[in-house]
N, C-alpha and C positions, 0 to 999 in steps of 0.2 A: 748703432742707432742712427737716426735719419738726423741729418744738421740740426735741424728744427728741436731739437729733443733734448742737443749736446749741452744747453745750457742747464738741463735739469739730471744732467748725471752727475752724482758724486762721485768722488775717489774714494770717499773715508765713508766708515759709516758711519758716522755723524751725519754726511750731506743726505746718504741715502737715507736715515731715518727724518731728517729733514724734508727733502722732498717728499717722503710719504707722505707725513702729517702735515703736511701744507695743501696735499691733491685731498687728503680725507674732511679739513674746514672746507675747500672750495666746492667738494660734493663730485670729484672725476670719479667717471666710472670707469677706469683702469690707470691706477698709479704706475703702469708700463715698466715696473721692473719686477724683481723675481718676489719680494713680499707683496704681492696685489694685497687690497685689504677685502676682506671677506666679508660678506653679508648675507643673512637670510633672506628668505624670499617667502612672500605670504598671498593669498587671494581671502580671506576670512574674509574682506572689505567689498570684495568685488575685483579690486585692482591689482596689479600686478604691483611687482617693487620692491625696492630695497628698506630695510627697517636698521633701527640703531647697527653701528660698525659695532665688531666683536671688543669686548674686553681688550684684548693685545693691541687692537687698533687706537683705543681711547687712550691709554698706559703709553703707546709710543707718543701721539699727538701729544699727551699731557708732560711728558720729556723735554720735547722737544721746545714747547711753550715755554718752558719753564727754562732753556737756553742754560744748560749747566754746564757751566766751562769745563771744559775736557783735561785742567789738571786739577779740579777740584773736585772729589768723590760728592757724591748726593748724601744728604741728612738721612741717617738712618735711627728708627724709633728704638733706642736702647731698651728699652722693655721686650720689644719684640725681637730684638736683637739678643739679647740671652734667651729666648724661648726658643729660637731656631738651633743658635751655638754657643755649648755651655761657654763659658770662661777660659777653661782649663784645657783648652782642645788638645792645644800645644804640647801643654804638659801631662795628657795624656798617654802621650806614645813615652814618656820618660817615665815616667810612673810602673807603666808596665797596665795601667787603666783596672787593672785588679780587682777593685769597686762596682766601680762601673759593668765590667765584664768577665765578672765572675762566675759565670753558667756558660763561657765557652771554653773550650780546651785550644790552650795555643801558647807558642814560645817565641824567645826571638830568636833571631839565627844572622851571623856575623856584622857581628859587634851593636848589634839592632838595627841594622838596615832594615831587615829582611822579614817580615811576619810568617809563622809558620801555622795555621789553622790545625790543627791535628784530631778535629773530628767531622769529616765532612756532610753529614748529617745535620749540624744543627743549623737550625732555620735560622741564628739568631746572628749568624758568622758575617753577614753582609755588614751590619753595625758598625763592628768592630772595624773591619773591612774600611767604612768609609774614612772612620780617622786614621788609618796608612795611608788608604790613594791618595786624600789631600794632598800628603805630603811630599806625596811620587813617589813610592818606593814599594817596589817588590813584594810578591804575596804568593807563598805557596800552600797547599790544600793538598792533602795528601790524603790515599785511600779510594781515588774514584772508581778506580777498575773494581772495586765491589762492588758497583753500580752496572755497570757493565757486560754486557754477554761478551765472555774473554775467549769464546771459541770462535767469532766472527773475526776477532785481529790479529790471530796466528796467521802466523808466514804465511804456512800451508794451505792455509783455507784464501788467503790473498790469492796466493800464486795461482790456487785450482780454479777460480774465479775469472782473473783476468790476467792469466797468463800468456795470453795471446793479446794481449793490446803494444802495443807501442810507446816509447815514452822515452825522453831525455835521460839520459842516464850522467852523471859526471863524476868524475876520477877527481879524486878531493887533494890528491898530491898536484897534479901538475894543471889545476883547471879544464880537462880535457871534456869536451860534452860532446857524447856520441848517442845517438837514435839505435835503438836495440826494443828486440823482445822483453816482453816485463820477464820473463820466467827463467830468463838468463841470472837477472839479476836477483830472483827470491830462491834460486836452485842454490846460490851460494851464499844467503844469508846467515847457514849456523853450519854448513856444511862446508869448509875455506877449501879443500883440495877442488871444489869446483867454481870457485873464484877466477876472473882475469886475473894474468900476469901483463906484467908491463914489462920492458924490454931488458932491466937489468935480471928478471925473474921474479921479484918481488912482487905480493901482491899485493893487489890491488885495493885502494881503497876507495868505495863507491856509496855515491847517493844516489837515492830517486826522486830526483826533487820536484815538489810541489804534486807530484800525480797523487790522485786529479785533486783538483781544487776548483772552489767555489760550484759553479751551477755544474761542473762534469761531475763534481762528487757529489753530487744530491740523485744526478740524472743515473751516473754509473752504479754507485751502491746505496741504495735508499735506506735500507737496511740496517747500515752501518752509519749513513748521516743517521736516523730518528735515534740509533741508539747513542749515539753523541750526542746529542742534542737533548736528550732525556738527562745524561749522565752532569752535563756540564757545572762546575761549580758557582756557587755564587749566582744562580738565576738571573738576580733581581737586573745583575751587571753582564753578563757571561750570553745569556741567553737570548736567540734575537728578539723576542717579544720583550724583558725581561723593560720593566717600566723603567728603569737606569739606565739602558744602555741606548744611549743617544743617537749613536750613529746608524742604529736600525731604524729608529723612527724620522729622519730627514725627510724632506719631500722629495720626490723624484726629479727633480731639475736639478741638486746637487749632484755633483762625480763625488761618488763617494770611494772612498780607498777600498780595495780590495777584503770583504771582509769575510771571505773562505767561507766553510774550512778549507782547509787544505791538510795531505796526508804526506808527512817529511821521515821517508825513511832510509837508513844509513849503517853500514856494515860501522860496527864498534873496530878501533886501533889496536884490540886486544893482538888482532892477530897480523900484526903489520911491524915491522923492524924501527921503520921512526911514529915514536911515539908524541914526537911535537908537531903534530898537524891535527886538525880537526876537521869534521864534517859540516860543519857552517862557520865560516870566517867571521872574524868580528864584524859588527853591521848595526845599523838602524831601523827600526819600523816607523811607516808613518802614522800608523796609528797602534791602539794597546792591543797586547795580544795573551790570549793563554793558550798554556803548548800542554795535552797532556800525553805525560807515556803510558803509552796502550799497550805497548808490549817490549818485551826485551830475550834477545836470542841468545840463544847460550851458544858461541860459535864453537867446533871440533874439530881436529884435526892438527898437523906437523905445525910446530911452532907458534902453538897458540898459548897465551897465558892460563897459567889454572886460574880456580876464583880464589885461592889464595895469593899466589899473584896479582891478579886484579887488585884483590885488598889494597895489597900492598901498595900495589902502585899509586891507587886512590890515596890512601894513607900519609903521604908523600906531599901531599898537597897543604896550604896553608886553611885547612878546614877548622870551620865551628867544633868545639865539643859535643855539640847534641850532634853533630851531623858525624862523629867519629863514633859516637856512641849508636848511631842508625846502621853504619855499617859493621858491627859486631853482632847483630840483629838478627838471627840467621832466617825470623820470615818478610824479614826485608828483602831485597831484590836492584841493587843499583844500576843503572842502568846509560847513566848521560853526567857529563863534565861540564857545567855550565861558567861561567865567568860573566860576571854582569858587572855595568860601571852607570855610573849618576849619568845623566845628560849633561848635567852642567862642568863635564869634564872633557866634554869631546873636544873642545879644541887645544884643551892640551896633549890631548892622546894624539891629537892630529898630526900635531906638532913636532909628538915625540916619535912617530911610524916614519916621517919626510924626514926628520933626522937619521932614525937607523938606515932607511933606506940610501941616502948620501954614505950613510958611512960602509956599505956594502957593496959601494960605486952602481948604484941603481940611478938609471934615469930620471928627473925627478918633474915632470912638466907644470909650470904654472895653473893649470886646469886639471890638476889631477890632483882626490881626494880620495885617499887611502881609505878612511870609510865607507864612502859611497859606493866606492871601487870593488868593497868586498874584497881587498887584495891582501891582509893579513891576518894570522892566526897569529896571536900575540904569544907565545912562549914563556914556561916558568923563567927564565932570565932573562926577557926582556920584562916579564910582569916586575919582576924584580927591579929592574932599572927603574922602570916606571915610575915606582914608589918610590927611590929613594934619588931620583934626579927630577920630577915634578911632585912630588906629596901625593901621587893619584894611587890610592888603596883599591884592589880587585876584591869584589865581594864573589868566592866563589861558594856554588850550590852542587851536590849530588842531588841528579832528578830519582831517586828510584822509581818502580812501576808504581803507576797508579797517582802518581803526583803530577796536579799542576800547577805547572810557573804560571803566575801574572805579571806581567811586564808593563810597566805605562809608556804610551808613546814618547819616544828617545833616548829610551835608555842603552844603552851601548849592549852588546852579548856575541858570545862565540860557543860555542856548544862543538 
């Protein structure tokens, strides 16, 4: 901003609602930062002009006047203070809300982190929904691919489509990102003997990451965005019109975080000899996200796990009961190995990744952040260390088909 100006920009927004409601008593017609204050405009008189500042505007100035020390919360009307949040909010997710939410079908899933919605039909699920998210913690919704035209998100109908486009491909063992044919990579989806090998002969384990995402996938498959966009849980929050969900409705002068969709697909470890790698490393979002699976390939071919094997393998893991008892299920359908952790554990996770890596004699640089990095796939015995050298507990999920994860921004995941 021009010298002349710099005495009236804040750092905090305190100063900036400050300055606002100081240009809104004085009557400036442009508070010169990104909240201008809004006004209607009328001729009924004759004359042109501004008439009373909007509500928000009045609500800030009457803030601001009213100079409310920044460690001391504002008076709030207790009457109307239980009209909005019961009492018992808290003790709600303890309870199991049972009372309260007795017309929705839904469980919890390890050790109650985790809400599981189990009928995605009812209108009544966002409710419920709001007393988890408060809390930050995971929400899965299972069953949406019955919503779904499920012949659109076959491999084959991908491949036949836009098998000829172009796209990053990446080898989830060794971080290797190469530019190939899409139809390299949907040829060897469920069919492994036409998989890359890499150089010891092993194959390959591959993502397509991110294709296409945001305005390429509305541009490229329209089709398949409206049917997504139809299907998505949770409207009210999920949906970009959906009156909750915040970050759709910002003004246009916000950077707003990437909010896709995007289409994240990845050959399953079934058919690969190390089975302690994954196809997204542990990592962060910056904002919340829901992932659903729309599909899941049955791979074939030399050295592939049967689905009794798979079972097994899944079995193996430190799983929920209800989630042991979903894969005995047989029109269930699993499909993805999820591992999620609190936000408020990442800097011990942080902590504990620059430790093993020292102890593996890895390089360890002062500017380097193993999460941001995307540089590990935390393993059952390191998950294991974890816990019992920091207290940090892995909430792990099986995604089956048609389930989706909600995740609030920061919470840790490797899939």
């Amino acid at each position: 901003p021009p010298s002349s100006q710099n005495n009236e920009q804040g750092s905090t927004l305190r100063d900036l609602l400050t300055t606002t409601a100081g240009k809104l008593r004085l009557g400036s017609t442009d508070a010169g930062i990104a909240f201008a204050p809004v006004y209607s405009t009328g001729t009924a008189s004759g004359k042109s002009g501004r008439t009373m500042p909007n509500i928000l505007d009045d609500i800030i100035a009457s803030v601001v006047e009213n100079k409310i020390p920044p460690n001391r919360a504002p008076k709030i009307n207790a009457k109307s203070e239980i009209k909005e949040e019961p009492k018992d909010d808290k003790n709600c997710i303890q309870d199991d809300c049972s009372k309260r939410y007795s017309d929705i079908q839904y469980s919890w899933i390890c050790d109650r982190h985790v809400l599981w919605l189990r009928d995605h039909k009812n209108s009544n699920n966002w409710k419920l929904f709001k007393e988890c998210w408060k809390q930050g913690r995971p929400v899965l919704v299972s069953g949406m691919h019955k919503k779904m035209n499920f012949s659109l998100w076959k491999a084959e109908s991908i491949s036949l489509d836009f098998g000829n486009q172009q796209a990053d491909i990446l080898n989830c063992k060794d971080s290797i990102i190469s530019n190939t044919n899409v139809k390299e990579f949907w040829d060897g989806f469920e069919d492994v003997s036409k998989r890359q090998k890499v150089k010891n002969g092993e194959t390959a384990l591959l993502k397509l990451k991110d294709w296409p995402s945001g305005e390429d996938f509305k541009a490229m498959m329209p089709a398949r965005y409206e049917d997504l966009l139809k299907s998505l849980p949770l409207p009210e929050y999920c949906s970009p019109e959906g009156k909750l969900n915040l970050a759709s409705h910002l003004p246009g002068f916000f950077v707003r975080p990437d909010l896709g969709p995007r289409l994240c697909s990845a050959y399953g470890v079934a058919a690969t000899k190390d089975h302690d790698i994954g196809t997204t490393n542990l990592h962060i979002e910056v904002s919340d996200v829901v992932n659903i699976l729309v599909y899941v390939g049955i791979a074939r071919g030399n050295g592939v796990l049967s689905k009794s094997g798979v079972l097994k393998k899944l079995e193996e893991e430190d799983l929920d009961d209800l989630l042991r008892k979903r894969l005995k299920d047989s029109s269930e359908l699993p499909g993805a190995l999820w591992h999620i952790y609190a936000g408020q554990d990442a800097d011990k996770i942080r902590e504990f990744l620059q430790k093993i890596a020292k102890e593996q004699g890895l390089e360890v640089l002062p500017e380097h952040d193993p999460i941001r990095d995307q540089s590990w796939y935390v393993n059952k015995k390191l998950r294991q260390r974890l816990f019992e050298e920091y207290g940090v507990k892995t909430c792990t999920v099986i995604q089956f088909l048609g389930d989706a994860i909600i995740l609030p921004a920061g919470a840790l995941h490797q899939v």
